[in-house]
C-alpha positions in Angstrom: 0.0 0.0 0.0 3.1 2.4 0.8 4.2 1.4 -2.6 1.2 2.9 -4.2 1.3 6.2 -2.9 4.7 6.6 -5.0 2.9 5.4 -8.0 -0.5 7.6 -8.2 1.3 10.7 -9.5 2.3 8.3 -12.3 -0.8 7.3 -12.9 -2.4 10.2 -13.3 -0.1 12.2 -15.5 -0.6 8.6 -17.7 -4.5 9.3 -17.6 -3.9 13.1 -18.5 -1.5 12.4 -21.8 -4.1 9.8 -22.7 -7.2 12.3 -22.8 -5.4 15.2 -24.2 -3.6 12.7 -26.7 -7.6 11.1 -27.4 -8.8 15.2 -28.0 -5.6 15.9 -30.0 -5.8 17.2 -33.7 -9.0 19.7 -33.2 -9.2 22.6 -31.5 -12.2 23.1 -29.0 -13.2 26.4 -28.9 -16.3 28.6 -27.2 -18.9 29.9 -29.7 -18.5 33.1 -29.4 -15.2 33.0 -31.1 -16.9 32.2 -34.1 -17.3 35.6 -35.9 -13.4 36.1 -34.8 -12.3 32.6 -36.2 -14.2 32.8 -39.4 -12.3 36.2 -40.8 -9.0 35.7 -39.1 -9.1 32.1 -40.2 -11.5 32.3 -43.6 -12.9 29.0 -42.2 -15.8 27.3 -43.7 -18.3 26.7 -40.9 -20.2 23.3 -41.2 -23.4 22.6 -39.8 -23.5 18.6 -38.8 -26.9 18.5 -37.4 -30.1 16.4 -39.1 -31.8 18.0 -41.7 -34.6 18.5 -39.7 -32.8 20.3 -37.4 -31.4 22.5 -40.5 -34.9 23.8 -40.9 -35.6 25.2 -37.9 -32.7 27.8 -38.4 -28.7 28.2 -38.7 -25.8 29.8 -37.6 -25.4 33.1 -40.1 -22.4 32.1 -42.1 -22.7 28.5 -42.2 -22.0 27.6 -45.7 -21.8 23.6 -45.4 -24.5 21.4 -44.0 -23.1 17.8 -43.6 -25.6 15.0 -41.2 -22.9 13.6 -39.2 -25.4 10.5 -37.9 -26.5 10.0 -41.6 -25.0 7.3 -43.7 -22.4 9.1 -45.8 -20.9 12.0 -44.1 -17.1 10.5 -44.3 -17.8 10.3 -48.6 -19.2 14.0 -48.1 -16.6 15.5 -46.3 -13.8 13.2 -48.3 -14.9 16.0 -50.9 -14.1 18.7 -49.1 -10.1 21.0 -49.4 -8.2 19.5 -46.5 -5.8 22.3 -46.4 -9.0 25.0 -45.3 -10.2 25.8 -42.1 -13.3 23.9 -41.1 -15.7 25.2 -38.1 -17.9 22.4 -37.0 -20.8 23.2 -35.0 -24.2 20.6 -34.0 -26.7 21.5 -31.4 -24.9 21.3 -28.2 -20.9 20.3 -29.1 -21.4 16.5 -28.7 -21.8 15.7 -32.3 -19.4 18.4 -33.6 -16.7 16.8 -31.5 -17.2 13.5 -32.9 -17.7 15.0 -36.6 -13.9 16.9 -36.0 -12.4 14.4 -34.6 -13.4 11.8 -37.9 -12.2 15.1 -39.7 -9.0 14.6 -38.2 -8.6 11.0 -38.5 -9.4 11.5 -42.8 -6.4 13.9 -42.9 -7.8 17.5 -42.0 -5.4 19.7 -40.1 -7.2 22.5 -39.3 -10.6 21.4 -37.7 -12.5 23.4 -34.9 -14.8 22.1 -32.9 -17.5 25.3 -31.3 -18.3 24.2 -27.8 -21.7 25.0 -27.1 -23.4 24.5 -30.5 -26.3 26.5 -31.9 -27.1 26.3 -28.3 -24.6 28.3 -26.8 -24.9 31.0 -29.8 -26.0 34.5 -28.6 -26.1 35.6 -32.8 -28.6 35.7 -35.6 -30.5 32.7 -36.7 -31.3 32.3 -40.1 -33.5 30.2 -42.3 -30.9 27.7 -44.4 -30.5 28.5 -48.1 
């Protein structure tokens, strides 16, 4: 039991790498760095809710609308310049984060993931195009 006293600073730097290691490749960021983000970066902000949910009203500037649940977002974003900036935002950040993270893992460097979602967003809602 002494022993392991010596050992649980170990472990928990080992725990912290592997979560920062599992989130590494896109940037989380709060929603209200969006409008910032979007010039400074000229990202392309991506909309990875349902359809449905498209209907009811967008984040102004959101130019792509991709279903991350539906059955071929990885052929749909396998179209899509790698070397851009790409803004992902769902309702509430869960599905954003998985959507930038398979971003990621299909070769995109510059992914950001808006914590928050449409959710979170304090800006104007529009009717998608």
């Amino acid at each position: 039991m002494k022993h392991l006293v010596y050992y649980l600073p170990f472990l928990f730097l080992s725990l912290l790498s592997c979560q920062s290691f599992a989130q590494s490749g896109y940037k989380n960021a709060p929603i209200a760095e969006l409008s910032k983000l979007k010039t400074d970066k000229k990202a392309v902000v991506i909309d990875v809710r349902t359809p449905a949910e498209w209907q009811e009203g967008v984040i102004e500037g959101a130019t792509l609308f991709i279903d991350f649940k539906g059955p071929n977002f990885e052929q749909q974003i396998a179209k899509l310049d790698k070397s851009k900036t790409y803004i992902v935002y769902c309702r509430s950040g869960g599905r954003s984060a998985g959507a930038s993270q398979v971003m990621v893992d299909n070769g995109f460097k510059n992914v950001i993931n808006m914590q928050g979602g449409i959710l979170s967003w304090g800006g104007k809602i529009v009717k998608k195009p």
